[in-house]
C-alpha positions as CSV (number, residue, x, y, z in Angstrom):
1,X,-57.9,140.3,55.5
2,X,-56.8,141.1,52.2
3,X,-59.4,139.7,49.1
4,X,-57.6,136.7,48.9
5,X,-54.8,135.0,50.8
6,X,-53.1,131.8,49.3
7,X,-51.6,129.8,52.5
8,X,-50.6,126.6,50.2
9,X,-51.5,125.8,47.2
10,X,-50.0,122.9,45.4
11,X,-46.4,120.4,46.4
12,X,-44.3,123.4,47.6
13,X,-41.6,123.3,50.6
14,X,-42.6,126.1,53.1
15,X,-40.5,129.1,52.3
16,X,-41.4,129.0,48.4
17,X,-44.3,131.0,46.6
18,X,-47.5,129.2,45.9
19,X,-49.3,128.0,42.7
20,X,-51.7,130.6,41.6
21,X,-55.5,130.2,42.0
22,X,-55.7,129.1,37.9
23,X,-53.1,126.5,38.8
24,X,-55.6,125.1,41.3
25,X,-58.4,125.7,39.0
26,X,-56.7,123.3,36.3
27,X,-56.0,120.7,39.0
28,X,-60.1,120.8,40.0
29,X,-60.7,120.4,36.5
30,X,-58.5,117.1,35.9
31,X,-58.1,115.5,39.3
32,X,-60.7,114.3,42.0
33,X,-60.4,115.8,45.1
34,X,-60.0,113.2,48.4
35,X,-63.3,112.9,49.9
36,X,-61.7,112.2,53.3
37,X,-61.5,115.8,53.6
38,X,-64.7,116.9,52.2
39,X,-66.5,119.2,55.4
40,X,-63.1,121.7,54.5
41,X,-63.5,122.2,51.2
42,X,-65.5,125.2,51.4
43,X,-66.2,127.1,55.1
44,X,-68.1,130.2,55.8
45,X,-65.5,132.0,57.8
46,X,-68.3,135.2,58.0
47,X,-68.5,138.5,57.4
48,X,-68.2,137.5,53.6
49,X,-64.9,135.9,53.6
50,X,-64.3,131.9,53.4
51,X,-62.0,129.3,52.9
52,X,-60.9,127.0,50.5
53,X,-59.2,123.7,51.7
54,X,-58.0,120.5,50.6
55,X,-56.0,117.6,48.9
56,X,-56.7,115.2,45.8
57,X,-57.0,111.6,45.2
58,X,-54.7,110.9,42.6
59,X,-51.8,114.0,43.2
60,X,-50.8,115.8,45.6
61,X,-51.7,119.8,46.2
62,X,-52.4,120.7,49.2
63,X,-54.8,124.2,49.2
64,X,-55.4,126.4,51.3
65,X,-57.0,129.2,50.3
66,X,-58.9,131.9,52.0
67,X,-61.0,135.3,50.8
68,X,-63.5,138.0,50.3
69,X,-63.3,138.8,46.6
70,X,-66.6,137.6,45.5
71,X,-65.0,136.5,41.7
72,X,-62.4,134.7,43.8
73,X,-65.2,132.9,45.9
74,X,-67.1,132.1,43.2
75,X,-64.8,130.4,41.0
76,X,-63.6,128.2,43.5
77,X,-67.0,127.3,44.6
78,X,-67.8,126.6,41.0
79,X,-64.9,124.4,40.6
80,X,-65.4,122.6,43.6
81,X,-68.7,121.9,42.8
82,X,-67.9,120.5,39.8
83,X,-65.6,118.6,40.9
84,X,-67.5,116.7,43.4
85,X,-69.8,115.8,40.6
86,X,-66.3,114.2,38.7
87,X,-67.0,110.4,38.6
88,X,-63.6,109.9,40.4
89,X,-65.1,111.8,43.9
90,X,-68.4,109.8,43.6
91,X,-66.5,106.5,43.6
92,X,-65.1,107.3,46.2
93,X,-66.6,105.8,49.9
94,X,-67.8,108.7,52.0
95,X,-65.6,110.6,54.1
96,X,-67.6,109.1,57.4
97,X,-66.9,105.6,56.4
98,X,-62.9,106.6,55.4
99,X,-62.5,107.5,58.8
100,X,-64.7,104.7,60.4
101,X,-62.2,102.3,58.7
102,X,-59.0,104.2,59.8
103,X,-60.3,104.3,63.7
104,X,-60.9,100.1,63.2
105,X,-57.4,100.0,61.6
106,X,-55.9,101.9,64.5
107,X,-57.7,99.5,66.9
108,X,-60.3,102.4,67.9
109,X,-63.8,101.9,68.0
């Protein structure tokens, strides 16, 4: 893999070049990320690389984001982390309980 390898990262059509990575880092800083998809956010893919993954409450941008440069890795940990510290993610119910509720909706039990 090459350091870092952005798959999506913001609202754009497949085909078109992604936001950058300071792009995302402005969204962490201003928007709360969806809890629903909180186990993603950060995996441990091994052998030093991992991924970055997830949507936002209040806008839409999808990321995907994936690498082994450790500056890259540890800014968007840093900014994830802060981020689920951001009074809008804490409101928020936990990810378990979104998707009790969407199973009950869906007539699932």
């Amino acid at each position: 893999m090459s350091p870092t390898e952005i798959r999506s990262n913001g609202t754009r059509t497949l085909g078109d070049t992604p936001d950058s990575i300071e792009t995302l880092l402005d969204v962490l800083a201003h928007h709360p990320l969806n809890r629903m998809f909180e186990r993603v956010f950060i995996e441990n893919l091994g052998n030093g690389s991992w991924r970055f993954h997830g949507n936002f409450l209040t806008v839409s941008h999808v990321f995907d984001i994936r690498s082994d440069d450790p500056e890259t890795v540890r800014l968007l940990t840093r900014a994830i982390n802060a981020n689920r510290r951001m009074p809008g993610f804490r409101s928020q119910p936990s990810a378990a309980k979104q998707w009790r509720a969407i199973r009950q909706m869906r007539g699932f039990k």
